[in-house]
N, C-alpha and C positions, 0 to 999 in steps of 0.2 A: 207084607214084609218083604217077599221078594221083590216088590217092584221098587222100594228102600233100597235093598243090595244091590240093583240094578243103575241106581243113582251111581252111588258107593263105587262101581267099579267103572262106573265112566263117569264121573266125577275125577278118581282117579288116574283111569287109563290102565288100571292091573284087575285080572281076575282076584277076587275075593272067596275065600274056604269058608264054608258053614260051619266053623268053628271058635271055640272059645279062644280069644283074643288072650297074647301070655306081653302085655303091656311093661311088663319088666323088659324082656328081651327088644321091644320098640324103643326103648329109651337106652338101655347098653346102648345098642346102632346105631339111634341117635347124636348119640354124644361123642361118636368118636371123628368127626370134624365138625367144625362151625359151619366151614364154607360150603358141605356137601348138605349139610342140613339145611341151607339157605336153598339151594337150588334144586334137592330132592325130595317130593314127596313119601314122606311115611304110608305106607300102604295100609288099604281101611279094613279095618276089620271087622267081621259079625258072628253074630251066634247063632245057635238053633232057635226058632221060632217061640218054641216053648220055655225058652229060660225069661223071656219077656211075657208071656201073652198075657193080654190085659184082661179085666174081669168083663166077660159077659153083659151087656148090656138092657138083653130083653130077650124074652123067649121065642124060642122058634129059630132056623136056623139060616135066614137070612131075613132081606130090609125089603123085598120087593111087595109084600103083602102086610107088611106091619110095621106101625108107627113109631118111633122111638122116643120117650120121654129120658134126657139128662140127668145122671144125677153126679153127687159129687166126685166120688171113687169109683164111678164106673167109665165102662168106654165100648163104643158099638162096633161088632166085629161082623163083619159081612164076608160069608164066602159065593154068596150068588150075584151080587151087583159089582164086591171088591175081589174079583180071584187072586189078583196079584198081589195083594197087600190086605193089610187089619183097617180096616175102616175106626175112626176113635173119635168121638162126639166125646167132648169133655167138660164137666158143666160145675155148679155149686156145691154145696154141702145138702141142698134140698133140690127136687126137681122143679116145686115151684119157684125157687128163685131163678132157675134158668127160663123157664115155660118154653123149652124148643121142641118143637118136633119136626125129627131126623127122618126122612122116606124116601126110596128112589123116586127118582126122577119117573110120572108117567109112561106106561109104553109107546102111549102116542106124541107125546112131545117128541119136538122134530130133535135130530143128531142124538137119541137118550142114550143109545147105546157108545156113541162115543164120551157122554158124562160118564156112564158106570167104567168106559172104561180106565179112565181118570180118576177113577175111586168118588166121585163129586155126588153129593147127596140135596136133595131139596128139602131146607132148615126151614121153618114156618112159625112164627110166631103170632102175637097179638095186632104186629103192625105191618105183618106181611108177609114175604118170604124174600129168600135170598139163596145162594150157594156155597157150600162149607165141605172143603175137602180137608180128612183128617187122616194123618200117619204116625206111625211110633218108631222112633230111635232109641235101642237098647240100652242101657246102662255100656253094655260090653261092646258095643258098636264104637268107631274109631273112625275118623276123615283125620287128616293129618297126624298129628304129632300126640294128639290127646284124645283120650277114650270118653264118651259124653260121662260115665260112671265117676270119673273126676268132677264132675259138678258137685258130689253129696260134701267132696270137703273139700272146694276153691270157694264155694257160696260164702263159708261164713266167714270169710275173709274182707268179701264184695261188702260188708260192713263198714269197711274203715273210708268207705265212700259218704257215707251217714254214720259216723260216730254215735248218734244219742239210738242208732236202731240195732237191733238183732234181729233178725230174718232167718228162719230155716230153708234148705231148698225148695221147698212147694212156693214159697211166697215169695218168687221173683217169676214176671213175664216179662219176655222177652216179645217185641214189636218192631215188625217192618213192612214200610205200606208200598204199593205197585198206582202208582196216580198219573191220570191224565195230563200231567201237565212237571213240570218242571218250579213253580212259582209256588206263592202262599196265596192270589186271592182266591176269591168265593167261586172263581169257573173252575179250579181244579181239583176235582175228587177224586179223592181213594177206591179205584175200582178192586181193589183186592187188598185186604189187611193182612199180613201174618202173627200169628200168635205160637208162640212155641212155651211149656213149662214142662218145668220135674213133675213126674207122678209114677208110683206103681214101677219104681225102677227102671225108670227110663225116661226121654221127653215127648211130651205127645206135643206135634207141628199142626195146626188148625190153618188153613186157607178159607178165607170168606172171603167171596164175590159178589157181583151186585150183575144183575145181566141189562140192565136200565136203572133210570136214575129213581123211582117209583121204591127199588128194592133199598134203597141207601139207609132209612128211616130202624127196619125190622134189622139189618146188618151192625147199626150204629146200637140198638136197643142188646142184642147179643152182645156184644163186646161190652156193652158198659155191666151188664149183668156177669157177664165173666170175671172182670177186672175185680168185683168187689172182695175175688180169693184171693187177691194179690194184696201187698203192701209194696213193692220195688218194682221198677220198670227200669228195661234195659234195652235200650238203643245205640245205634250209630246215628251220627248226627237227627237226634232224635231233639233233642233239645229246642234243635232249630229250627227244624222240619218236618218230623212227622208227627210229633205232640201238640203244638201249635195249630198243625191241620186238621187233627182229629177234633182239636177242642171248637174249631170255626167251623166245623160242617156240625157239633151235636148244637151250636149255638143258630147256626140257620136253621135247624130241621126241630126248631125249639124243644132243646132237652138241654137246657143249661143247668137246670141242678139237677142234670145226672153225671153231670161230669166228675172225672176219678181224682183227686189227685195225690199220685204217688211219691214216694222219694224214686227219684230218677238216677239214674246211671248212664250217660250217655261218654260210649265209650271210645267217639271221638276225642276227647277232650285229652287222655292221656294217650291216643295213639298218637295224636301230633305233640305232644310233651317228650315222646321219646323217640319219635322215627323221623320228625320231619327234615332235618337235614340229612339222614344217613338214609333214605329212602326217595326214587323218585315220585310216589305220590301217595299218601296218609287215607288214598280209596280204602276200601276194605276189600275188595277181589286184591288188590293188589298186596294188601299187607297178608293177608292169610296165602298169599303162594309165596313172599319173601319169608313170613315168619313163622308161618304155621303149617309149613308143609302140605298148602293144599290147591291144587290145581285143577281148574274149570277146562272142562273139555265140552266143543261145542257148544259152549255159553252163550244165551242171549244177550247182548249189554243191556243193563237196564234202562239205557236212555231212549231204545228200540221197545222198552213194553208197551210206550202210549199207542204206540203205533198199530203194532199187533194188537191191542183191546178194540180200536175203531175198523178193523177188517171183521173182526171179528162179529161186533155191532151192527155190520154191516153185509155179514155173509149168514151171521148165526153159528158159522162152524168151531165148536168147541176144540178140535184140532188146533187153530191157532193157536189158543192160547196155553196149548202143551208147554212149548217153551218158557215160558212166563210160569206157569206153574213149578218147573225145575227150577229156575232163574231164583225166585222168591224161596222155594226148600232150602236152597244151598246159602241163601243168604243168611236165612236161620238158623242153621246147626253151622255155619261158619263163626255168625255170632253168637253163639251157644262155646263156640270153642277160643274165640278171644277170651270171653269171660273167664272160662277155665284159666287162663293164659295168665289173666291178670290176677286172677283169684292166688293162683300158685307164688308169684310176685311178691303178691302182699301179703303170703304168710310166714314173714320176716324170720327168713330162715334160708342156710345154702342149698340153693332148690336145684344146682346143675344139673342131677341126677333127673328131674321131673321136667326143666324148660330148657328150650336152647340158651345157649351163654352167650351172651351178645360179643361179637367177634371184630367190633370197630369199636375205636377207645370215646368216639362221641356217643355214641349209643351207651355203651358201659355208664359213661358221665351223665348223660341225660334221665337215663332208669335209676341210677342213683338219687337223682337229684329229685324224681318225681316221687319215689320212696320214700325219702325223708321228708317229702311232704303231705308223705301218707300219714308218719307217725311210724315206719319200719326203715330203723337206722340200722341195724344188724347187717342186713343184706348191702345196704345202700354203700356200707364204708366197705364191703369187701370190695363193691364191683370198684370203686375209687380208687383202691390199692394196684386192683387188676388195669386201669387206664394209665396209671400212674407208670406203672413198670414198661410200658410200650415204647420202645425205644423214639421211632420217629411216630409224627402227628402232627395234628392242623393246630398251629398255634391258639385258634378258636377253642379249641376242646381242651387246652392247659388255662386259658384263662376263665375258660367256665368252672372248672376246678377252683384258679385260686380265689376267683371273687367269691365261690361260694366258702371257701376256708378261710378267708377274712371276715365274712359275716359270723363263723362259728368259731373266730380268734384262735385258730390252729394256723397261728403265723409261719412256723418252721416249714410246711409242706406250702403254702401261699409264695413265701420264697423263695425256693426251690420254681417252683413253678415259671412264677415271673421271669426267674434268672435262664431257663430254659428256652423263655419263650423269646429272652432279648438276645441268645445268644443261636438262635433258631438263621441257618443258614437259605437265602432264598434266594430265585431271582434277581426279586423287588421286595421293598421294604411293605410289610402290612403295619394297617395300626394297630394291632394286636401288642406290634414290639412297641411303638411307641407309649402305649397304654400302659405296658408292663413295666416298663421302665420310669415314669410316671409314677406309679404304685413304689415301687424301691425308692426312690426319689424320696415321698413322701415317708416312706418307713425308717430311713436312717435319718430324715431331718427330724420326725416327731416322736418316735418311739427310741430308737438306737441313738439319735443324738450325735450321730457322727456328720457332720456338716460338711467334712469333703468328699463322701462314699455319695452324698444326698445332693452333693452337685456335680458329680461325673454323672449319675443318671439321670440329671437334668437335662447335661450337656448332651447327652445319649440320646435323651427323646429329643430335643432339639432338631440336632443334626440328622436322626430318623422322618422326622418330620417333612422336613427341608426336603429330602429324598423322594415323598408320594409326589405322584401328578395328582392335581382336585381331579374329582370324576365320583359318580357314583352316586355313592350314601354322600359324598360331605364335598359341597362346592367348595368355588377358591376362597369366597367371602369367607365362609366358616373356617375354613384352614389357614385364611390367614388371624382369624380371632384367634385361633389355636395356638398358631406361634404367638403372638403377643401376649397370650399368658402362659407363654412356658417363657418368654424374654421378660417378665416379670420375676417369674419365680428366679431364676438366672440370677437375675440383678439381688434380690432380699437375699440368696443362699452367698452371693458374692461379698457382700455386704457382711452379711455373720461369720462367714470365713476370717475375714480380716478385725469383726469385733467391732463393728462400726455400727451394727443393724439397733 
């Protein structure tokens, strides 16, 4: 555990008190600017050892002389291999469904002392062996803005991801792999999985490694034997990427019908739903220090792990891949703490008090927008109010607005909008104004029925028109199809004006 707080404070750059976290007082301070909240780390909190400590494993009071068989509710605590920390092999409801056994690393094996001192245990099963370092994050433990103990009720939220399911905290894992390579074919594996889940009031973080490709087999048969406590899986670009991967390496190493499949959460999908323009990049180091108050100090990039695992291949020295072991922890209880993030989100209710309040009116627009298509309109129509009221804004963020109030025939604020967005002082003319006026155009010829209101804004996107240079999204060819059918519409609205159409 202390070698956790040790993360925890240079993670964040502030000494951290072995003390019980008072999470109300982080969220007052929180809340009292957006802008500071973007740019300032919430300070991590922890507690005494004992408010967590997980259930005993096996008798005897460390792992160097005794073997550890997994069971479901238990977890393996070493003070002789792990001084700095709780050692935590986390397994099934039965020990034979896991069949692991947990032991140090040999004395004689070369570098062992720098394994134990990485807490790194040799896991051995039916098909071999491999490497499995495990840690515990307390309930009352905190990296940014949200205390992991917010997971017991953001989870059942993470529901409205899978409507026909209900899931309690135990039955979500969380996955993130550390891989040779950048690509999906067959030469690039997973030399390090992480596994993170709820248990025993707190999350226990599992690291498996493979030290050659021999161990990949006994690694892949673990984790599938794991997964069968889950029903949810929760990834960043997991979808894409690391699910995919997992499922081609159990299908070469022939275990195709052991493969898991879960209801997935991959929580890229609405991180780019709501940040992608108000954010310069939808990574997740980058979104959890914009949004989550959490910032990597001395960070490995991850695109530097492949590199560090083949030094390592190559030296043996377990040192290397120290940083890679940090790199991959923080990637987990970072995504442990989106989830929270989004859990709070979608429990369609004024959450300002619990998450930061999104302080740019596109952001505001777009968490609305992705709300309401959670099935949480409550929340969605406040934050709409809250963009709506903003005096100045990107004409882009009023028509994302009104097109979305046209679809749900709340024409009054659609209008309001549009007329905002034609009467939006620039430079240069965007198509936004032309589009919006276009919309008005269309709503006083076919709803209001006023046929000269309905060809001034014709005339308006016209003449707006005429004004862009082609460039861009929309060549000349297109822009001039453009104007031919607004000189169409022209001509029929001219036409019914005089009664002639």
């Amino acid at each position: 555990m202390n070698m956790l707080r040790n993360r925890l404070r240079r993670l964040q750059g502030k000494s951290v008190d072995a003390q019980p976290a008072n999470h109300a007082e982080d969220r007052a301070a929180s809340s009292q600017s957006d802008s500071q909240q973007a740019d300032k780390p919430v300070e991590a909190q922890s507690v005494n050892q004992a408010e967590c400590e997980p259930t005993i494993g096996h008798s005897g009071t460390g792992l160097d002389n005794d073997t550890l068989e997994c069971s479901a509710n238990s977890t393996a605590h070493s003070s002789e291999t792990a001084p700095a920390e709780q050692a935590v092999a986390a397994g099934s409801s039965t020990a034979s469904l896991l069949q692991l056994q947990l032991s140090a690393l040999p004395a004689d094996e070369p570098f062992a002392e720098k394994w134990a001192e990485l807490s790194v245990q040799l896991a051995q099963n039916e098909f071999g062996s491999f490497l499995l370092r495990s840690l515990r994050a307390c309930g009352t433990e905190a990296i940014g803005m949200h205390a992991f103990g917010e997971w017991q009720q953001a989870s059942s939220f993470l529901n409205a991801f899978h409507p026909q399911s209900s899931a309690d905290p135990t039955q979500f894992l969380f996955l993130d792999l550390e891989t040779t390579g950048l690509g999906s074919g067959t030469g690039n594996v997973p030399f390090m999985v992480g596994l993170a889940f709820w248990e025993n009031d707190g999350f226990t973080v599992q690291q498996a490694l493979i030290r050659h490709p021999a161990e990949e087999r006994a690694m892949l048969a673990y984790v599938h034997r794991l997964t069968a406590r889950f029903t949810h899986l929760v990834t960043y670009n997991g979808k894409s990427f690391d699910w995919p991967l997992m499922h081609s390496r159990y299908v070469l190493n022939g275990m195709r019908q052991t493969i898991w499949e879960p209801l997935h959460i991959d929580l890229l999908h609405p991180s780019r739903a709501i940040w992608r323009n108000t954010l310069e990049s939808c990574k997740l180091s980058h979104i959890e220090k914009m949004r989550l108050g959490i910032v990597r100090i001395d960070d490995l990039p991850g695109a530097e792990a492949p590199a560090r695992y083949f030094q390592y291949l190559n030296s043996g020295d377990p040192g290397l891949l120290e940083d890679v072991y940090r790199h991959n922890e923080i990637d987990m209880l970072s995504l442990v703490t989106l989830a929270i993030r989004f859990g709070h989100l979608l429990s369609n209710r004024d959450v300002k008090s619990i998450v930061q309040q999104p302080n740019e009116p596109e952001e505001m627009v777009r968490t609305g927008l992705w709300l309401e298509r959670m099935g949480c309109q409550l929340y969605s129509e406040q934050l709409f109010q809250l963009a709506v009221h903003v005096p100045q804004q990107r004409t882009q963020t009023l028509m994302l607005l009104a097109m979305r109030d046209k679809r749900m025939q709340n024409m009054e604020r659609a209008l309001q909008l549009w007329q905002r967005v034609v009467d939006t002082e620039s430079i240069w003319t965007t198509h936004d104004q032309v589009e919006a006026a276009i919309e008005l155009s269309m709503y006083y010829e076919h709803k209001a029925k006023q046929l000269e209101q309905a060809l001034a804004y014709a005339e308006t996107a016209y003449e707006r028109l005429r004004e862009i240079r082609p460039g861009g999204r929309r060549s000349a060819q297109q822009q001039q199809k453009e104007l031919e059918q607004l000189e169409k519409r022209l001509n029929r609205l001219k036409k019914k004006c005089r009664g002639t159409a």
